[in-house]
N, C-alpha and C positions, 0 to 999 in steps of 0.2 A: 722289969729289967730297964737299967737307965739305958736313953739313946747313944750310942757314939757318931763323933761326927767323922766320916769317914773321908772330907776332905781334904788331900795331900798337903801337909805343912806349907810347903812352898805356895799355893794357891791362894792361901786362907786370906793373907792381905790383901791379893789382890781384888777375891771378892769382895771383904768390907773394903777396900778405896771405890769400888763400882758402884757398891749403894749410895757413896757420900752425891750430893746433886751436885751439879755441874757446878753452878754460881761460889761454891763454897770450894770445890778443888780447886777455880781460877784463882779465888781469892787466895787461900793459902799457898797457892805457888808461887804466884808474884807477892806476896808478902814477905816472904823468905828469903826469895834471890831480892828483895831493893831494899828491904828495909836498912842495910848496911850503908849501902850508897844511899838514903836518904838523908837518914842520919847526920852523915859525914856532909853533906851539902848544906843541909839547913844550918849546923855550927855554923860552917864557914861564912855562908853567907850573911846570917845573922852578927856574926863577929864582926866581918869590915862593912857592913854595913853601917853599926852603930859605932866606930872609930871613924869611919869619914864624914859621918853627918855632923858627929862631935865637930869635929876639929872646923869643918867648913863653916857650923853657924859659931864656933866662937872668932873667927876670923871676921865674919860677916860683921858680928857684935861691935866689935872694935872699928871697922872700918863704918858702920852708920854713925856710933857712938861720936866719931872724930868728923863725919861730915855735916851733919848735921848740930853739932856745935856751934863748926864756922859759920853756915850759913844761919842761925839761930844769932848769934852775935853779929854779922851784918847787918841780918835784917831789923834786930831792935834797935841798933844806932842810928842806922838810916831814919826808923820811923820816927825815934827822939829828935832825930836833928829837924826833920821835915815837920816834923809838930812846932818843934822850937822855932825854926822861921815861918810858919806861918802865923805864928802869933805875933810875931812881930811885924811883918810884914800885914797885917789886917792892920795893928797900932797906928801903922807909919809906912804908907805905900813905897815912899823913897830909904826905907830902912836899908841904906846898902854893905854896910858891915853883914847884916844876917845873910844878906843874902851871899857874900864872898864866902862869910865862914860855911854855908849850905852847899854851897858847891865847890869847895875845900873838902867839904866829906866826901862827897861823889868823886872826886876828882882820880881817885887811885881805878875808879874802874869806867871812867868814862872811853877807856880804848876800845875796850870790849863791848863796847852801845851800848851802856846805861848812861840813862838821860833822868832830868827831875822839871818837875815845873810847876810853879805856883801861880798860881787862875786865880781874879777876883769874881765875883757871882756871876759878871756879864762876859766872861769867858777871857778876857785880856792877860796876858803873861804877866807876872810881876816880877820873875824872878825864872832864870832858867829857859829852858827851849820848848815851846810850844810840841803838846804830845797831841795823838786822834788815836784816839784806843774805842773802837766801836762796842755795843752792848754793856756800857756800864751804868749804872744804876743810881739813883737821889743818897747822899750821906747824909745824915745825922750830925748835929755839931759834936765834935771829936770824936766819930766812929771815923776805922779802920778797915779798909777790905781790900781783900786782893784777892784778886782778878785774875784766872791763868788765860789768857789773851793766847792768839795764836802767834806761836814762837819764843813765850815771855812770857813773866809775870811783870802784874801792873800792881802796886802798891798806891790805894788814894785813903788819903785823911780829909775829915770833913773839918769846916773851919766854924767858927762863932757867927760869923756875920755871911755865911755862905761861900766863902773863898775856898778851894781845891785843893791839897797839896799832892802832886802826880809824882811817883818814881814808877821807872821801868827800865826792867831787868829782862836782857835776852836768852833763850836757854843756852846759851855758849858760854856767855858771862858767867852764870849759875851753875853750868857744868864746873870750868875750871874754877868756879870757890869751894864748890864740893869735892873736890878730885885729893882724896887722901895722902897722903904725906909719905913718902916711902916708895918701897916696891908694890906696887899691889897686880893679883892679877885681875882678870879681865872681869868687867863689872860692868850692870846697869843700872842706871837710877833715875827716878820719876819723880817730880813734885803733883800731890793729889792731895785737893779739895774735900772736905766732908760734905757730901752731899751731892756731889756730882762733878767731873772734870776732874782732868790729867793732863798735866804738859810732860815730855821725856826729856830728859836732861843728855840722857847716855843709853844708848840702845845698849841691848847685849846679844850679841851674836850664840844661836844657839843651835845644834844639829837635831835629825829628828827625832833621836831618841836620848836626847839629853838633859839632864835633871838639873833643877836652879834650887837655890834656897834664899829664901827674901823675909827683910826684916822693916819694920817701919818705923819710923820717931817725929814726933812732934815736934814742928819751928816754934811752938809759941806767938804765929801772927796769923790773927782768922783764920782758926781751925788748919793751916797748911800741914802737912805731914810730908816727909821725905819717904823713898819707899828706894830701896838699894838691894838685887839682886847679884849674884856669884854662881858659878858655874857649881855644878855638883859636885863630888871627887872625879879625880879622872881613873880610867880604868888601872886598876893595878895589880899584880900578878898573883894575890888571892883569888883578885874577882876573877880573872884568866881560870884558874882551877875551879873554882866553883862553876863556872859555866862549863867546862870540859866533863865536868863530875854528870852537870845536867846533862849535857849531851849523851854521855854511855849510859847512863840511868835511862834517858828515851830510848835509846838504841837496843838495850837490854829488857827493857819492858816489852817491847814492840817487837824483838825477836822470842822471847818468852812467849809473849801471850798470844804471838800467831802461832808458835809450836803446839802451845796446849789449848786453843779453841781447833785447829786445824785434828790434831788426834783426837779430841775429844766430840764436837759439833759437824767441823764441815763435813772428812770423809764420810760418816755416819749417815750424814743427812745426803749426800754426793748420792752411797748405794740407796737407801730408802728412796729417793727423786725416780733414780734411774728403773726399779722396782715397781714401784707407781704407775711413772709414765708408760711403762711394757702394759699396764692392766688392759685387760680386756672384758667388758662387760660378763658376767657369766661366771670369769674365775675366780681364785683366791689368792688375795696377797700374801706372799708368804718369806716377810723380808730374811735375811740371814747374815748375821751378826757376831765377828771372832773374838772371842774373849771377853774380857769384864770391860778393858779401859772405856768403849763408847760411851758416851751417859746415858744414866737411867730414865730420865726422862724418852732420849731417841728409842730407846729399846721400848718404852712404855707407849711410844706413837707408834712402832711397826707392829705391836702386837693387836692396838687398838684400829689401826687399818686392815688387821688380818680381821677383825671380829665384824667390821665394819662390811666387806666385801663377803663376807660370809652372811650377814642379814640382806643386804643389794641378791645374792645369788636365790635367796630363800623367797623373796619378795619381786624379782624381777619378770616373773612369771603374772603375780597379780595385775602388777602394775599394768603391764603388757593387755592384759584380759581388758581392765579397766577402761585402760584407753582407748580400745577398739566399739567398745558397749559406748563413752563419752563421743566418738568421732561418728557413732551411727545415731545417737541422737540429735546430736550439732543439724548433723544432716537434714533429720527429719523435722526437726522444729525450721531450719531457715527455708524448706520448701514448702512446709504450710503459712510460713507468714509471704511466701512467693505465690502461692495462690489465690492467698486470700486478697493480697493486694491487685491480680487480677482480680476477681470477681469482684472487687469495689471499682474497680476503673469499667469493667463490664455494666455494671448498673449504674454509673454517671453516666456512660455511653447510654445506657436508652432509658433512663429518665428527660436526659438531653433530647433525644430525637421527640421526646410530647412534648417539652418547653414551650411554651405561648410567649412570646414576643423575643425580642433582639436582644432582651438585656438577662431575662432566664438564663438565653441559649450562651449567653458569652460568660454569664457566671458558673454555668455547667462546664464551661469552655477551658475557665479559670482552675477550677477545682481538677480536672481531667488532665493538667499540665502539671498539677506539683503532684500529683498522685503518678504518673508516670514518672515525674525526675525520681522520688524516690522509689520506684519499682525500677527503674533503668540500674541505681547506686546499687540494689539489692541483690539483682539478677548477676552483676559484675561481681559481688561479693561473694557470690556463693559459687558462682565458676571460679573465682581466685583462693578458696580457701584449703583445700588440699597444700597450695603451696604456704600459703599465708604470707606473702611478700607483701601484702597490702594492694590495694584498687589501682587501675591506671587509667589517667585521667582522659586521657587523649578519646577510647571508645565509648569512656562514659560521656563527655563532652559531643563526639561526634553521634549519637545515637538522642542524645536529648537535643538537638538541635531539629533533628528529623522530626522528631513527635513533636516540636514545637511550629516546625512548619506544617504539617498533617493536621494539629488541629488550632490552627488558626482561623481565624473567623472571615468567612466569604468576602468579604470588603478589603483584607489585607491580604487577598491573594499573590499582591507585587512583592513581597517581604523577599529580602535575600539576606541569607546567613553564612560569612566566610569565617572558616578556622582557621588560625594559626598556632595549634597545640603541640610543644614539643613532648615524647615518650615518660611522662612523670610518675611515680606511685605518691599515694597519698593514702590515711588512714580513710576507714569509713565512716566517722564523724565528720573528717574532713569533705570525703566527698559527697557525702549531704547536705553540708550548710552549701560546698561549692555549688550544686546542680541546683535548688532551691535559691542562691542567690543570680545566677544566671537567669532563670527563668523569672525572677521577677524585676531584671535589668528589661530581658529583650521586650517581655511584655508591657512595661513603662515606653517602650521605643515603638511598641506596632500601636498602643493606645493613643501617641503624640503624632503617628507618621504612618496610614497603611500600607505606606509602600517604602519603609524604613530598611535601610542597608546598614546591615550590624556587622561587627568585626569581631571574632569574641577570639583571643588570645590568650597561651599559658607560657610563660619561658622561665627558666630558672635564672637565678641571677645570682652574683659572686657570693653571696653565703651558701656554702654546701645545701642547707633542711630549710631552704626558703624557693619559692617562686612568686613569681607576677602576675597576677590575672586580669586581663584587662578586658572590658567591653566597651564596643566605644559607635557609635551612630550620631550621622546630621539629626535625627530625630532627638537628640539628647541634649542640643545644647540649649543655654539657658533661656528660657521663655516662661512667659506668664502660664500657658496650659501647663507644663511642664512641673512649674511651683505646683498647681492645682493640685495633680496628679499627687506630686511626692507629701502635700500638707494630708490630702486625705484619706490615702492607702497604703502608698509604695514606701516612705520614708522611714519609718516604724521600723515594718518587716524587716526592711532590706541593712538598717542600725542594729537591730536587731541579732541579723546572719553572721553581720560582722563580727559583732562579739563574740558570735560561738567559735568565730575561726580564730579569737584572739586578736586581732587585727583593726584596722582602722579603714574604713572605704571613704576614697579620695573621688573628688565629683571635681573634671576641669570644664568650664560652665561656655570655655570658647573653642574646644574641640567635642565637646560632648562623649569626654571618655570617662568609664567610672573604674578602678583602678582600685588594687587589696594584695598585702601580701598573703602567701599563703603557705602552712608549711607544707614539707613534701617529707618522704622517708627513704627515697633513694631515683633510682634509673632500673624501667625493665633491661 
């Protein structure tokens, strides 16, 4: 018998839109409500877009076209004329026709500071007004260069016999020869060198979100090029629309697409959080969810939390077992490696009492000291590990200071040891190398001084997970025993300690402090 589906007509879309995933209901919503307002903006825009740029660079066209004419016909007459008399002038120094007719041509713009001057090789005017145009360079007989000099071009011709021919053109001059014919509006224009340098002729004023269009033509004399920029179109009442179009297009997307990630995502995820967050070890999540519209993914993570707290309830039981079996071993293993490190500090203690001579007894002395620092680190570890905050330095500091006075050697019975340890925690890697680097500080200090006065110091300082460990003794500062000691035993080790703390140990050779950051992992 075929199945029927016996869900209620009206339902049936609803449930196929609940399968579709999320990412593809956003998309076809807002695809639907903007594609219309897209559309219609992108015409727009693209239309007077491509009508103002039109129109601006053929205006642009016309306006380089005619300035750069003028000044292209300036400048090759000048450079004729200024060739023309300097060949005559090289001829015949007193050639004074050439030189009237040379500065006859100059004459219509000498208002405006342009100047010319003809040099013979040892720098003397022959003609015109002495120029000083700094950074210019050796000519060629009849080359051409110019020069963009600051505030001006400098036009020099080289002569036959070494004579100069100088024009100079101010950029005010050169502005108004290039300043187009007519109305024009607001414009910039640059004269630029190939190869490097710009002088500006006409700034152009421009706001900060304002568009230029710039065209460039060649003068014809050493490489110069004119460069002439115009204001973009100004805003006009398409672009007014097309940006209004964008504005409800953003407004519309942005209220769209918070409506349907808000029904779709957040409330969804809002109860699921809230669902979650109530969990309590033990139970079962058991989110609950109206209808089709949530997505199927949300509904596929509360299910998958539900399966989830249902393995935690089934397994939390082991775990629990586990852990109790792992915390009674912990236990048992760190009080036999606590015994055992008694009974080795026990049998240095009376192998020590037979020692034959003073240097046995101080090497049994020696061993009996770091074997205690780390039975002290040990003993602190294992009363601290129930909570696991990590070690605190202060009783392990103060308790290995004690055992370092207890077995000190008859001769250093003067030794005094003062603490200044603030409340610190520190790992137990940490406070190993710490209590093993101390003890091989104070004992460098009773080896140099039997009746050495140590200071041994912990203070945290402005980094949160850092502090300062300082020890510091008259018996420390620099001396020849002192070297001995550190080249033959102590310096190693104690280079050594340092690196396991990460750190660097600082020796100051005129207070006799030795000085190590150290981390730390919080305040009891």
């Amino acid at each position: 018998m075929e199945k029927v589906d016996q869900t209620p007509l009206g339902t049936r879309p609803a449930a196929a839109f609940a399968r579709v995933p999320t990412g593809a209901k956003v998309f076809l919503i807002l695809v639907g409500a903007l594609l219309p307002l897209a559309l219609i903006a992108l015409f727009t825009t693209l239309q007077t877009t491509r009508s103002a740029d039109e129109e601006a660079r053929a205006r642009l066209n016309a306006v380089v076209q005619e300035s750069s004419g003028v000044l292209a016909n300036v400048l090759a007459n000048h450079v004729a004329e200024l060739r023309e008399g300097l060949t005559a002038l090289e001829r015949d120094r007193g050639d004074a026709p050439s030189c009237t007719r040379l500065a006859g041509a100059f004459a219509s713009l000498s208002d405006g500071g342009t100047r010319f001057a003809i040099t013979d090789p040892r720098g003397a005017v022959l003609c015109g007004q002495r120029l000083a145009i700094a950074g210019v360079t050796v000519l060629r007989p009849g080359e051409v260069d110019a020069a963009l000099v600051e505030k001006g071009l400098a036009l020099r011709i080289g002569g036959q016999s070494g004579a100069i021919a100088t024009a100079y053109y101010p950029a005010t001059a050169l502005a108004a020869l290039g300043r187009p014919s007519g109305f024009v509006p607001e414009y910039g224009s640059a004269l630029i060198k190939s190869g490097g340098g710009d002088l500006t002729l006409r700034a152009l004023t421009e706001g900060p979100l304002s568009r230029r269009e710039t065209m460039r033509a060649e003068l014809g004399v050493d490489d110069l090029i004119l460069q002439m920029s115009m204001p973009g179109a100004p805003i006009t009442s398409p672009l007014i629309i097309t940006t209004m179009i964008m504005v409800l297009m953003w407004i519309a997307a942005a209220a769209i697409g918070w409506f349907v990630v808000d029904r779709l995502l957040i409330r969804p995820l809002r109860r699921l959080r809230r669902i979650v967050r109530a969990y309590q070890p033990g139970e079962v999540i058991d989110p609950a969810f109206y209808g089709h519209l949530p997505a199927a993914e949300i509904r596929e993570l509360g299910d998958t939390f539900r399966d989830i707290s249902r393995t935690v309830q089934l397994h939390e039981a082991d775990l629990a077992e586990g852990l109790v079996r792992q915390t009674r071993l912990t236990r048992e293993v760190h009080h036999r490696v606590k015994n055992n490190l008694q009974v080795i500090s026990s049998l240095i203690n009376f192998h020590a009492r037979g020692a034959k001579g003073p240097e046995a007894s101080e090497a049994y002395a020696s061993i009996q000291r770091r074997v205690d620092a780390l039975a002290v680190v040990h003993r602190h570890h294992y009363a601290e590990m129930e909570e696991n905050r990590g070690i605190e330095l202060r009783p392990v500091i103060g308790e290995l200071a004690s055992n370092i006075r207890a077995t000190a050697p008859p001769h250093a019975a003067g030794i005094s040891i003062m603490l200044e340890v603030e409340p610190l925690l520190v790992t137990q890697d940490t406070a190993v190398a710490v209590a093993f680097l101390i003890t091989e500080i104070v004992e460098l200090a009773i080896n140099c001084s039997a009746s050495a006065q140590i200071r041994i110091s912990a203070k945290a300082v402005s980094e949160g997970d850092r502090a300062l460990l300082r020890v510091s003794s008259p018996a420390l500062i620099d001396s020849a025993e002192l070297q001995a000691f550190l080249e033959n035993r102590y310096s190693r080790v104690m280079t050594g300690l340092a690196r396991q703390l990460r750190t660097q140990l600082h020796h100051d050779p005129m207070t006799g402090a030795y000085e190590a950051s150290i981390a730390i992992t919080g305040r009891p």
